[in-house]
Structures are given as structure tokens and as C-alpha cells.
C-alpha positions as CSV (number, residue, x, y, z in Angstrom):
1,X,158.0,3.0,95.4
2,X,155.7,5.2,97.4
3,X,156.1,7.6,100.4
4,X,155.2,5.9,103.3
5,X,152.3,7.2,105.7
6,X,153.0,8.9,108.5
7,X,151.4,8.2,111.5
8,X,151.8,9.3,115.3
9,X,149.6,7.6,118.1
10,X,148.9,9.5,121.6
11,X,149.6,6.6,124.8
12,X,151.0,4.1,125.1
13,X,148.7,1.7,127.0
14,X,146.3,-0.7,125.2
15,X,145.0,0.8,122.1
16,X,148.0,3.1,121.6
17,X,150.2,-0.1,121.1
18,X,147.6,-1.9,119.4
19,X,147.5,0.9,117.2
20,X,150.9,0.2,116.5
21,X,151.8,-3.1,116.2
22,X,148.4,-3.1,114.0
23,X,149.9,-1.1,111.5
24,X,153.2,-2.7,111.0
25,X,152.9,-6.1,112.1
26,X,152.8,-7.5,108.5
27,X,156.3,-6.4,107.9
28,X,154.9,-4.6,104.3
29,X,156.9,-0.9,105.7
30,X,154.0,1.1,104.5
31,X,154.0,2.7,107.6
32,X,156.3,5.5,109.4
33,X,154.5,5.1,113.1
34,X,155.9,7.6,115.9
35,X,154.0,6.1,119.4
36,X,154.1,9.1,122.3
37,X,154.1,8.3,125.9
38,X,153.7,10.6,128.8
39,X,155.3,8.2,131.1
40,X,158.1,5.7,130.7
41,X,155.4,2.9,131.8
42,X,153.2,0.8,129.0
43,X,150.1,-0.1,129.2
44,X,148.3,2.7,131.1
45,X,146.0,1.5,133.5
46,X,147.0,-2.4,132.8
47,X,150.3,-1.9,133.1
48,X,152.5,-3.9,136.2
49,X,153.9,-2.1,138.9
50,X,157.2,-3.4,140.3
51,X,158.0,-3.3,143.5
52,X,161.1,-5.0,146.4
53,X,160.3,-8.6,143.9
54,X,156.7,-8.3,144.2
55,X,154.5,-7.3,141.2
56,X,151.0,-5.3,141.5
57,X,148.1,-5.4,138.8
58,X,146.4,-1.6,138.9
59,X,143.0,-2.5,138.8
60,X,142.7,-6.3,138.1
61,X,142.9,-7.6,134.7
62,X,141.5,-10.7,133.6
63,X,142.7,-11.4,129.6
64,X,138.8,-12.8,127.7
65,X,136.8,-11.7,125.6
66,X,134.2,-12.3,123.2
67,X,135.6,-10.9,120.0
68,X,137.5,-13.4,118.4
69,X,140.5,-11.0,117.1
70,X,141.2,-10.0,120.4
71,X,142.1,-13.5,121.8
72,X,143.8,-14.6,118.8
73,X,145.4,-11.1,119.2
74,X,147.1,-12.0,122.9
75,X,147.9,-15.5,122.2
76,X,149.9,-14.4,119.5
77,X,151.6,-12.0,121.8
78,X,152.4,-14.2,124.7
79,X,151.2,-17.9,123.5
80,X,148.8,-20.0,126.2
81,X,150.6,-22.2,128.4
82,X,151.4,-25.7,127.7
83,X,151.7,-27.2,130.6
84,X,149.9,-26.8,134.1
85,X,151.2,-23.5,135.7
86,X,152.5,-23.3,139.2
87,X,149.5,-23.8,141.2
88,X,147.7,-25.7,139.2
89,X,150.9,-28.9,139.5
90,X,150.5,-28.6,143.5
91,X,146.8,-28.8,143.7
92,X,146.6,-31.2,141.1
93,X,144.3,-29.1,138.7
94,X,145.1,-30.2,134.9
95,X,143.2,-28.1,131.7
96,X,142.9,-29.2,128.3
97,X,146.0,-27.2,127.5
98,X,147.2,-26.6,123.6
99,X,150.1,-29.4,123.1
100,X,153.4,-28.1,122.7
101,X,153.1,-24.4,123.9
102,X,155.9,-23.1,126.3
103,X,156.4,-24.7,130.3
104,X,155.8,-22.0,132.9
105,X,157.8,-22.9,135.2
106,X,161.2,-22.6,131.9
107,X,160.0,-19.2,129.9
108,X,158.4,-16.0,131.3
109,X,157.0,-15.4,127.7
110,X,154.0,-17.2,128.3
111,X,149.9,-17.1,129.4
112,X,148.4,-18.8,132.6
113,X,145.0,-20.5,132.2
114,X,143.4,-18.6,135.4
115,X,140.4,-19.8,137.8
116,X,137.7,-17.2,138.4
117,X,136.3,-16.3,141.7
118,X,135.4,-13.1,142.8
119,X,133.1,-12.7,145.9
120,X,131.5,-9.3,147.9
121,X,132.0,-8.4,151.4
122,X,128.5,-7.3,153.3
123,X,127.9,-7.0,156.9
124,X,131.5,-9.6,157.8
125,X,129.9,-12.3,155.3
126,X,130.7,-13.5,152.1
127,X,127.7,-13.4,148.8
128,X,128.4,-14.4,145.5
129,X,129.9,-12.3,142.7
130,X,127.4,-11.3,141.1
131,X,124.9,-11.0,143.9
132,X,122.1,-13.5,143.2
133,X,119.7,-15.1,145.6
134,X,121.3,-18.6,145.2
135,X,121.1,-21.4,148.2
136,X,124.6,-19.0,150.0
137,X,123.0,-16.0,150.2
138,X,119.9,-16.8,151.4
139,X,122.3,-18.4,154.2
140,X,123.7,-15.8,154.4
141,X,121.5,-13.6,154.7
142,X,118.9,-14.9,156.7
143,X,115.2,-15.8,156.3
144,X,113.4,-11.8,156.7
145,X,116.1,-10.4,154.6
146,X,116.0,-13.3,151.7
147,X,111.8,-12.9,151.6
148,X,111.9,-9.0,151.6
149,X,114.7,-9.1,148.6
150,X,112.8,-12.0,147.2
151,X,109.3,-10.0,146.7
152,X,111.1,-7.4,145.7
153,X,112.7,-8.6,142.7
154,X,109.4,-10.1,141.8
155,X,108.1,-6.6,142.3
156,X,110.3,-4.9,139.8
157,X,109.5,-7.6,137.3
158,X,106.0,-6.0,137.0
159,X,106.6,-2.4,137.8
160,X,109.6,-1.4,135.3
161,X,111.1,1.8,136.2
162,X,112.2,4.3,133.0
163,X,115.4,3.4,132.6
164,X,116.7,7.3,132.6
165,X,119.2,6.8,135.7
166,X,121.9,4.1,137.2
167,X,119.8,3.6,139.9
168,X,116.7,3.1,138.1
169,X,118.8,0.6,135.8
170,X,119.5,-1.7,139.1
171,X,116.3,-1.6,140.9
172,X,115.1,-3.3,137.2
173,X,117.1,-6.1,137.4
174,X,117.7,-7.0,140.9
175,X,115.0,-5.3,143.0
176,X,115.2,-2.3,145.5
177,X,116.0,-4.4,148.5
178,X,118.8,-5.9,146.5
179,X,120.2,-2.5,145.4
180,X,119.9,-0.4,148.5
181,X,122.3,-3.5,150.4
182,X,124.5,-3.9,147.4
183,X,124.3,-1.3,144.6
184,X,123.4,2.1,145.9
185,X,126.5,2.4,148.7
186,X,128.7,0.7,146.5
187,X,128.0,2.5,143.6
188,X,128.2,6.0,145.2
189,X,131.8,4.7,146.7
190,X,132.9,3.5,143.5
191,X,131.4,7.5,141.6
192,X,131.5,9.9,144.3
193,X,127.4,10.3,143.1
194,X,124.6,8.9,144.0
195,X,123.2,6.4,141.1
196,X,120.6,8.1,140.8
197,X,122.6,11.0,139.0
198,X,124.7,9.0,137.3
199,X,123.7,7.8,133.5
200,X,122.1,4.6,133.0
201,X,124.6,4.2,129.7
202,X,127.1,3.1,132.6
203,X,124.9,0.0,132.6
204,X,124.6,-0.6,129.6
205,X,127.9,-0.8,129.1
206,X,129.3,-2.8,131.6
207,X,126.4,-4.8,133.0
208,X,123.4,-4.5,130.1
209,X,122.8,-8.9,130.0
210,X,123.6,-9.1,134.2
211,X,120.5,-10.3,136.1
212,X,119.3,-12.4,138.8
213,X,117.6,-14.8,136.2
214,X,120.7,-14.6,134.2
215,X,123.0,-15.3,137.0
216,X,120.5,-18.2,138.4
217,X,120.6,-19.7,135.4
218,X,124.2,-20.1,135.1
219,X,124.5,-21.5,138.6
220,X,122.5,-24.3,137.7
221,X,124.0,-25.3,134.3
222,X,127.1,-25.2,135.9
223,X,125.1,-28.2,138.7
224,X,124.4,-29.9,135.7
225,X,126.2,-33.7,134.9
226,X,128.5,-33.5,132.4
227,X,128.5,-29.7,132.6
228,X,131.6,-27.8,131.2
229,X,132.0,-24.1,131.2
230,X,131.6,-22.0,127.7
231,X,132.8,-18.7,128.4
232,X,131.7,-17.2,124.8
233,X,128.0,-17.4,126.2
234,X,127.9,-16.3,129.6
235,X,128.6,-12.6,130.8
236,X,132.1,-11.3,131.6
237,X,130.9,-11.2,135.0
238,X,130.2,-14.8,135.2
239,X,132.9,-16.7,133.4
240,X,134.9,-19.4,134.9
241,X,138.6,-19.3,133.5
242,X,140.6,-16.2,131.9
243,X,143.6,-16.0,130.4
244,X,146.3,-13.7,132.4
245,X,150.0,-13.3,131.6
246,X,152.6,-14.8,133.8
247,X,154.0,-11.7,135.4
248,X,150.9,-9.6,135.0
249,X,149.2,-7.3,132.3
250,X,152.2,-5.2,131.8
251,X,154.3,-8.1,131.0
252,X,151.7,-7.8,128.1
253,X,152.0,-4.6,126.7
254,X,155.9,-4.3,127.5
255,X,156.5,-7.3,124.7
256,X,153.9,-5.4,122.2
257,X,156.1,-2.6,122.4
258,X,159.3,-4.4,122.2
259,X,158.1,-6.0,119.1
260,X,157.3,-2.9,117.7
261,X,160.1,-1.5,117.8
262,X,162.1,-4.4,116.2
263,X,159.2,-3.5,113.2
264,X,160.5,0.1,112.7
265,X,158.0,2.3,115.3
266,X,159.4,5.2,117.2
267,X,158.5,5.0,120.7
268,X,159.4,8.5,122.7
269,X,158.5,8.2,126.6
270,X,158.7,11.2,128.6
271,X,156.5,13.0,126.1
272,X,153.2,15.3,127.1
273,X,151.5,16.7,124.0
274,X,151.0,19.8,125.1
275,X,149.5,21.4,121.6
276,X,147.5,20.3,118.3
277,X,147.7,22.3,115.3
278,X,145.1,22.1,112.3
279,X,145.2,23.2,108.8
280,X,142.3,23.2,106.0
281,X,140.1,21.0,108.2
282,X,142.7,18.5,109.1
283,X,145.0,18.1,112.1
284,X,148.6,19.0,110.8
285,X,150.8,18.7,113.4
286,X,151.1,18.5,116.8
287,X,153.7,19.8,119.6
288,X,155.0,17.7,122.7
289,X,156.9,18.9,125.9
290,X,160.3,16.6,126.4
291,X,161.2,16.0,130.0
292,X,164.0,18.3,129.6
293,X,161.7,21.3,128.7
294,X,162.1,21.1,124.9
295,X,159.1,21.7,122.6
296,X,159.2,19.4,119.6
297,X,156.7,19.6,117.0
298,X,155.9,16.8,114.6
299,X,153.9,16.6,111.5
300,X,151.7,13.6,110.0
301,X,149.7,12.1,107.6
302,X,147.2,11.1,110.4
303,X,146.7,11.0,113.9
304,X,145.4,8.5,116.4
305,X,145.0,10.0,120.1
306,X,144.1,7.7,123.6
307,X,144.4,11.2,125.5
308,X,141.8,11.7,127.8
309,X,139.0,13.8,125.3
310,X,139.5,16.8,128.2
311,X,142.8,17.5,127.3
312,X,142.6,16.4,123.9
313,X,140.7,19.4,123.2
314,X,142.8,21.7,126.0
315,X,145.6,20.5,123.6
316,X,144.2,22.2,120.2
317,X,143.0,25.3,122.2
318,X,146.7,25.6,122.7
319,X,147.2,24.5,119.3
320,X,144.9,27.7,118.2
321,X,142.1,25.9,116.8
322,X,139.2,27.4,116.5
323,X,137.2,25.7,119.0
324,X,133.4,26.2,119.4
325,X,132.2,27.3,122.9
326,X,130.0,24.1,123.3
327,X,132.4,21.8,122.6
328,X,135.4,23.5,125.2
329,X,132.1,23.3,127.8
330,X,131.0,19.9,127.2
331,X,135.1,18.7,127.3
332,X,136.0,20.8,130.4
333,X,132.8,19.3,132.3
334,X,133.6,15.5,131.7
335,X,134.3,14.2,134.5
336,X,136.7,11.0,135.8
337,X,137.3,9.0,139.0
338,X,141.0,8.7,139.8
339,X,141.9,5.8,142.3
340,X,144.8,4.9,144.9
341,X,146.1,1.2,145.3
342,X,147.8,0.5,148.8
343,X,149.7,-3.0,148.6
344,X,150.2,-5.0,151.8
345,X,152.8,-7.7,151.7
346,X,151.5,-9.8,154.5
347,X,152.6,-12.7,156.8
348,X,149.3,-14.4,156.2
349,X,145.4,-13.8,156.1
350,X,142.7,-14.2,158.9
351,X,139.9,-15.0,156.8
352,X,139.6,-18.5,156.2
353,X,139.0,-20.5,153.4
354,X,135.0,-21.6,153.9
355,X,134.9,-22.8,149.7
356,X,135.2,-26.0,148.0
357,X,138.1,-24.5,145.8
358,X,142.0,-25.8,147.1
359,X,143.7,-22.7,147.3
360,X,148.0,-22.4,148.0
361,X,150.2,-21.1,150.8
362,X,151.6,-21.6,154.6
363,X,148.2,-21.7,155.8
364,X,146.0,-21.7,152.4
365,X,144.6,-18.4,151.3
366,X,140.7,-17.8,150.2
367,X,140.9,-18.1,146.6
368,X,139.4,-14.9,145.6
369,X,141.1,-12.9,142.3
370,X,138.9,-9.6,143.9
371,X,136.9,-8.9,147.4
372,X,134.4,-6.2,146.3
373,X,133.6,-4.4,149.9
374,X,130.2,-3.4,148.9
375,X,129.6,-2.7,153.0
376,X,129.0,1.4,153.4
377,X,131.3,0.9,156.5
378,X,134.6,1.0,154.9
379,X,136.6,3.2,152.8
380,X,138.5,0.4,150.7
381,X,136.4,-0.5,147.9
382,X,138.0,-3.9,146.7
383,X,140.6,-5.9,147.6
384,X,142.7,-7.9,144.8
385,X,145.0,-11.1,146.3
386,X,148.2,-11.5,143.9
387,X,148.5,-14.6,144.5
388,X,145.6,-16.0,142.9
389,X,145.8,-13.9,139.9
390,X,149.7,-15.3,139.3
391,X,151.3,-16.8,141.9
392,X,154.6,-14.9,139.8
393,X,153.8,-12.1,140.7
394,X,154.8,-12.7,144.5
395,X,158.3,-13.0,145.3
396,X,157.0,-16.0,148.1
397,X,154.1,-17.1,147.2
398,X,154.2,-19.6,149.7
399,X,155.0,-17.8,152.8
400,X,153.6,-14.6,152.0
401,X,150.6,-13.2,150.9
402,X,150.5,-9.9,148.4
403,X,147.3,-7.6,148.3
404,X,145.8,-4.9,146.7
405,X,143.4,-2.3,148.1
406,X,141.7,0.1,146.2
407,X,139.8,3.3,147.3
408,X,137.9,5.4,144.9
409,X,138.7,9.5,144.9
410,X,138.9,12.1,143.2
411,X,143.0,14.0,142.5
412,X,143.1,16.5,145.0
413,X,140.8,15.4,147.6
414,X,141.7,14.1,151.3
415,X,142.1,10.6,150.8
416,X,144.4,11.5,147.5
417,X,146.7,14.0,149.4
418,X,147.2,11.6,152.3
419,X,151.3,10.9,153.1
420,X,152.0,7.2,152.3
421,X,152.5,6.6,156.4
422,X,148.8,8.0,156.6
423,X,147.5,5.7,153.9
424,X,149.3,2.8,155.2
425,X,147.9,3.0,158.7
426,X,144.3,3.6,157.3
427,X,144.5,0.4,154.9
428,X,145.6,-1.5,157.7
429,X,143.2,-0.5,160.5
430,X,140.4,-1.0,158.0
431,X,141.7,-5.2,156.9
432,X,142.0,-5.4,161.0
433,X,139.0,-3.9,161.4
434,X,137.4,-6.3,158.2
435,X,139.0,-9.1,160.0
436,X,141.2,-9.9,156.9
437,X,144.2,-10.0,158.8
438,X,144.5,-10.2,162.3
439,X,147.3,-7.4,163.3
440,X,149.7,-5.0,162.2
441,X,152.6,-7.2,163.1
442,X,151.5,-9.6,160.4
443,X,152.2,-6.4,157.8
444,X,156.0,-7.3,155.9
445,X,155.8,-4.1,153.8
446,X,153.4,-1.7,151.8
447,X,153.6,0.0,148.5
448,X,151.1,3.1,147.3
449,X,150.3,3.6,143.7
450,X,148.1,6.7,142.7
451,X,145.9,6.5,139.5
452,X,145.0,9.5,137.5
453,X,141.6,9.4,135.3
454,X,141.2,5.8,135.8
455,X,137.8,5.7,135.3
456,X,135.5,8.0,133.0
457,X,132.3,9.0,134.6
458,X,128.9,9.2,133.0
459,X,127.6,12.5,134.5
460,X,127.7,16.2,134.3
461,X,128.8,17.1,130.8
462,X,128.5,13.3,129.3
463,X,125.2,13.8,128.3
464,X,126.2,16.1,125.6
465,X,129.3,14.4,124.7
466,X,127.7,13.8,121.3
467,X,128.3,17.6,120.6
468,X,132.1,16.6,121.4
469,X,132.6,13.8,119.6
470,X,130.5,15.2,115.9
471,X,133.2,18.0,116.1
472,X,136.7,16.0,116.4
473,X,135.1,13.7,113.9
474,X,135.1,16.6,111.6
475,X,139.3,16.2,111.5
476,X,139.3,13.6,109.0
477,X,142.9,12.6,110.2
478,X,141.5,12.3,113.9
479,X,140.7,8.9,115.3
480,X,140.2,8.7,119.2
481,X,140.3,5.3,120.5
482,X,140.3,3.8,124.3
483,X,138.9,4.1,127.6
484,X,140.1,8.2,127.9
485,X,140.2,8.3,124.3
486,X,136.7,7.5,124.0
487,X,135.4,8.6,127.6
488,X,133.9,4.9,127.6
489,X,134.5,2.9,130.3
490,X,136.0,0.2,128.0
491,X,137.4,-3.3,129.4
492,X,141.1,-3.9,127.5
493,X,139.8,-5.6,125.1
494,X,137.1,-2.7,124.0
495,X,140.1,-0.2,123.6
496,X,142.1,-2.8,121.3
497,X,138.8,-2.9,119.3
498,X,138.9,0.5,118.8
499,X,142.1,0.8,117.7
500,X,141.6,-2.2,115.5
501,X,138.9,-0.2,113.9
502,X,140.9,2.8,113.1
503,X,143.9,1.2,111.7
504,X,141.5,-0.5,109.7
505,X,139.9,2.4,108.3
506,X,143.6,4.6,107.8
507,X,144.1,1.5,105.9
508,X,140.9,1.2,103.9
509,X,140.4,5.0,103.5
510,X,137.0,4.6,105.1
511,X,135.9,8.2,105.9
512,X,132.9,7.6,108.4
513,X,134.2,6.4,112.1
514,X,131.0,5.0,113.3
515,X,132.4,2.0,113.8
516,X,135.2,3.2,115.9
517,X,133.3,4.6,118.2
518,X,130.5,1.9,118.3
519,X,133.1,-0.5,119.9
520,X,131.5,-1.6,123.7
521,X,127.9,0.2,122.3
522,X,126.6,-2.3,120.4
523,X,125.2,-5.5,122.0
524,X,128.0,-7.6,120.6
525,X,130.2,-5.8,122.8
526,X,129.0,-5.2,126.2
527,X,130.5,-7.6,128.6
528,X,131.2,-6.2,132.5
529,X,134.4,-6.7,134.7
């Protein structure tokens, strides 16, 4: 017999728990795992929020992805429906669903095949998501405007800007007339800074294979006789079906930590790490603040951490590590973009469905998953409807609709301090004043969620992250993984990768971590929400 090795993870949100169940999933013991959580919430930014029987996604999370494991990974978690879900028996929609897997409408341990549609708000009309000059938006948006984007885009293709900014990065692909309606506003909403500040890796991230001849493309395959979708070679952006768990994202993570409990981890909620300790070039131990006040400290063989990388290395200058001077500057300067959700729980929608896709309820609802408001005029930045992501997730999805808005801020600012009365009335003048609903009477009830550090930003110190990251790679024990973890702006799937890849290496003894960080860098990875 040997000693097992210890482990402790930081979060418990997506690569935390995949962290987890990663390393004791095979049942061989080898492993003492200690998960800690700040809140008493899993999944971080995908988790569910609960609220008078309705259910609300933070952010919008649609479960595909191109790496193989991952989907595998899920299905294993919360196997894919086997019969047609709710919506799908009343509008008579029928998939070619795996034989024998569990009946919606009997187990709540189960994953809904999911239509895609998302579509942008400009100037009270509806474009396609992604914006492309297809047949509807050169409807929509007239003869002068189509020409002027038209010669545009054919204008970048000959006069490529350097790629050395966001905005730059646009103009490339879709033309300046294009980005100026639906890029530049949009995209300083979204940041808080103009593209032209922000760092073109964003791009290549999230959007590195999204173009108009890309996007044109796929809209005439998909015209094509015979034509059926293949999600593994289109971009994120553009698929047609996702996977999505019955009662939302959370459900998700809530049964990965369940399960790995039953497999021996200790899970402690309520637990800040407040401190990181280091001896002879390894982390040894680290400290955590209990919700009662107590300090605990706890020792490990190695160490996996999802923290935000700001107060990751706040943590070991508390710890007393000796931390050089760049790499406190470069972690103090990284910046994030926090967010506020506002749910309305209304009587029905205005807007009306002008699409060729059947939507539900008492009238039918457009069957949009998101509403990106890329229109300067209003604060809200995009609006999710609950009931086409799971109609589950609404207590009456037949009577009532359930939405989300979300506005982009920054902790502290006006928007963020606003009282929930304040935030309510704004949310509701602006879907009056967006003719999305047609009064306040139509409003049922209204839930606020705030989101800390939802989304890492890619300017002021994140061009010298690489300073940051050479330096906690020096802890051999060390493995960051995740969105904050990583300061990437990683989809789910990314931050599972990541942990994937560490576990893999504690287990291999593999002493480089390139290949934990080069999760969502490489071209294999990018895909975009």
C-alpha cells in the first residue's frame, strides 16, 4: 500500500469539479481531494439560479463542443434524452435521439437536444446572428446601407489592417461599415473600452474562424437538398443544435459534485482562501477563512487553483511569498468585467414571431435562446428567453414568459450600486421602450443577480501576463485552470480542458504545463459563444 496524494482544488465551478471527479472517478482511491468553495453555489458562472419556481441561466450556456472528451464527459454526467423533450412533442419536432436513454417528461437526470437561434437587435429590426449580408439583412437594412457595407467588406479584403487591436481584428473580417453599426458600440458596451484598446487575442479566442464568407457559406449549405447539420465543422457561433441540461447548467455541476462526494472528495463551501504558503520552491500549504471567522490551514501534495490570477497572487503575498514586483504589478492591473442579470417574469411578449421556426406559449414566443442589443441606444446588452433554452426552467411555460437581461459594469460603478427597485424600473422602461413587451402591467415579478469577475479582459496589464504566468509556473505543485484561473475568456468546455490537462499531468508526473495553458490558444480550440 502507498500514501495516497493529497490534493486540494480552489472553486468549485467547472474545472474545479472537473478537477475532481477527474481524479477519482475510476474508483482506484489514489487520491485524497479536498474541493474549496467560496460560496455554497456550483458551478461559478454556469451555475442555476433558483428563484419563486422559476430557474435563471447566468450568462447562457449552450452544452457542444469540439473536443470529443468533453461531450463524452457530459453525457456521462447527465445522459442525452431519449425521447422528444417537452417542446419538441407539441410542435411535433422529432431528432434522431440515442434508443433507450431516459423520458424527460419521468427523470430530471437527463439532457435536452436544444435548437439554436440567436439573433441581434439594431435600429427596432432583427439581423442574423452572426451578422452577415445574407438576403434578411440586406432587407433589413435597406439598399444605401447594404452597398456601403458591401464595398466595404470588399475593401478590407485588399487593404488588411495589422492585426495589433480588437478593432483592427473586426474591420478584417467584416468591413468598417459592418463594425462601426455592429462591433464598435457593442463591443465598447460589452468592455467598458473602446476596441481599439482592447487586445486582438480576444478575437482570436472567441471569434478567430468567424467571417462573412464563413458565415455565407454555411447559410447556403444549410439551402442545400438533402442538407443536414454537422456541428463538428462549423463555428460555435453557427451551430444548429446544443445539448443543454433539463433544469439548466447548474443542474450540471450540482450532480458532478454529488458524485464526487459518494467517491471520497471533501467539499467545504463557505471557504475564502485568504493565504498561500510556499516552501523550497513549492506551494506547501495554504490557509482559508470559514464563514464563522476561523482560519484553517491545510497542507498538500499539490494544488490546483480556478481563483481569479489577481487574487491568487494577493493570496501568497499574504502567504509571505516572496513575490517579485513585476509579477504583483502585472496581477494587480488585470482587469475583469463583472455583470448584472435582471429577470422579468412576464405575462407575454410584444415582439412577434416573424421566423419560420414554431415556437410555444399563450400567444407563441420568438424563438430566440439570446437577443444581442448591439443598438448604442440601450443599456441592456442581451436578452436570454428561458423558455427556449428549457421550457423547465419556467414554472408556466405556457402562460408566462421568463427573461433574462444582462448589462455589462464594472463592481462599484452606478449601474452596479443601483437598489433592485431602481434596476427593475430601468430593465423595464428599456424592453417598453425596445418594444419587447408592451407595459409594466404585463411584468408578474423580477429577480436581480449580480456577477463578480465574470469576464476577464484583454487590456491594461494582460499584455504582460506572460511575466505572471512564467512565475506561478515555477511552483511545480501549481496548476491554474479556468476562465479566472487562466484569465482566458474560456467557454465551459475550455475550463474542463484545462483541468483535464492538469489532472493528467499530477497523474503522469509531467513537469512542463504548456499544455494546460494552451487549452482555447491553439486552433483546435477556439470556438466563440
Amino acid at each position: 500500500m502507498t500514501d495516497k496524494k493529497s490534493v486540494v482544488i480552489i472553486g468549485g465551478g467547472p474545472a474545479g469539479l472537473t478537477a475532481a471527479w477527474e481524479l477519482v472517478k475510476d474508483g482506484s482511491n489514489a487520491y485524497d481531494v479536498t474541493v474549496l468553495e467560496a460560496s455554497h453555489e456550483f458551478g461559478g458562472i454556469s451555475r442555476t439560479v433558483k428563484y419563486n419556481g422559476n430557474r435563471m441561466d447566468i450568462g447562457g450556456h449552450r452544452f457542444f463542443s469540439k473536443d470529443d472528451r468533453i461531450m463524452q464527459w457530459w453525457k456521462d454526467v447527465l445522459p442525452l434524452q431519449g425521447a422528444p423533450s417537452y417542446d419538441d412533442k407539441k410542435l411535433g419536432r422529432h431528432h434522431d435521439l440515442e434508443p433507450g436513454g431516459p423520458d424527460p417528461e419521468q427523470t430530471d437526470k437527463v439532457m435536452l437536444k436544444r435548437h439554436r437561434m440567436s439573433r441581434i437587435f439594431w435600429n427596432q429590426r432583427f439581423f442574423d446572428y452572426p451578422i452577415s449580408l445574407t438576403p434578411n439583412t440586406m432587407k433589413a437594412m435597406g439598399p444605401i446601407l447594404t452597398l456601403q457595407a458591401g464595398f466595404s467588406f470588399l475593401w478590407s479584403n485588399i487593404h488588411k489592417l495589422p492585426e495589433d487591436n480588437l478593432e483592427n481584428f473586426y474591420i478584417n473580417r467584416f468591413g468598417r461599415k459592418l463594425y462601426s453599426m455592429f462591433f464598435e458600440g457593442y463591443t465598447e458596451k460589452l468592455w467598458g473600452r473602446h476596441p481599439s484598446q482592447i487586445s486582438a487575442d480576444w478575437g482570436a479566442q472567441r471569434v478567430k474562424g468567424l467571417n462573412i464568407w464563413n458565415i455565407l457559406g454555411n447559410a447556403i449549405k444549410k439551402m442545400m437538398p438533402g442538407h443536414k447539420s454537422d456541428n463538428s465543422k462549423v463555428e460555435t457561433s453557427l451551430i444548429e443544435e446544443f445539448w443543454y441540461p433539463k433544469l439548466g447548467p447548474g443542474q450540471l455541476w450540482e450532480t458532478v459534485e454529488e458524485n464526487s462526494v459518494a467517491h471520497g472528495v471533501h467539499v467545504i463551501t463557505g471557504a475564502r482562501v485568504t493565504a498561500i504558503h510556499s516552501e523550497g520552491g513549492k506551494i506547501s500549504s495554504l490557509d482559508y477563512t470559514a464563514e464563522d471567522g476561523r482560519v484553517v490551514n491545510v497542507k498538500a501534495d499539490e494544488f490546483i487553483s480556478s481563483m481569479p490570477l489577481n487574487d491568487l497572487v494577493a493570496a501568497t503575498v499574504a502567504g509571505d511569498v516572496d513575490v517579485p514586483d513585476q509579477v504583483n504589478e502585472v496581477a494587480r492591473g488585470l482587469p475583469f468585467r463583472d455583470f448584472v442579470t435582471v429577470g422579468l417574469l412576464v405575462k407575454k411578449l410584444r415582439v412577434k414571431n416573424m421566423t419560420d421556426v414554431p415556437t410555444l406559449g399563450n400567444p407563441p414566443i420568438v424563438p430566440d435562446n439570446w437577443i444581442y442589443v448591439q443598438d448604442p441606444g440601450y443599456k441592456v446588452g442581451r436578452i436570454q428567453i428561458f423558455n427556449n433554452w428549457s421550457p423547465y426552467l419556467v414554472a408556466q411555460p405556457d402562460d408566462t414568459v421568463w427573461i433574462g437581461l444582462e448589462y455589462f459594469c464594472e463592481e462599484g460603478d452606478d449601474f452596479w450600486n443601483m437598489s433592485d427597485d431602481e434596476a427593475r424600473k430601468l430593465a423595464i422602461a428599456e424592453m417598453i421602450r425596445m418594444r419587447i413587451i408592451e407595459s409594466a402591467d404585463d411584468v408578474l415579478d423580477t429577480h436581480r443577480e449580480k456577477v463578480q469577475k465574470a469576464y476577464p479582459a484583454y487590456f491594461d496589464t494582460y499584455d504582460r501576463i506572460g511575466e505572471l504566468t512564467e512565475w506561478l509556473d515555477s511552483f511545480g505543485n501549481l496548476y491554474c485552470v479556468g476562465r479566472n484561473g487562466q484569465h482566458h475568456y474560456n467557454n465551459q468546455d475550455h475550463s474542463m480542458a484545462t483541468a483535464i490537462e492538469a489532472v493528467e499531468n499530477i497523474k503522469t508526473g509531467r513537469a512542463d504545463k504548456k499544455n494546460v495553458w494552451e487549452v482555447n490558444t491553439e486552433k483546435s480550440y477556439h470556438e466563440s459563444k
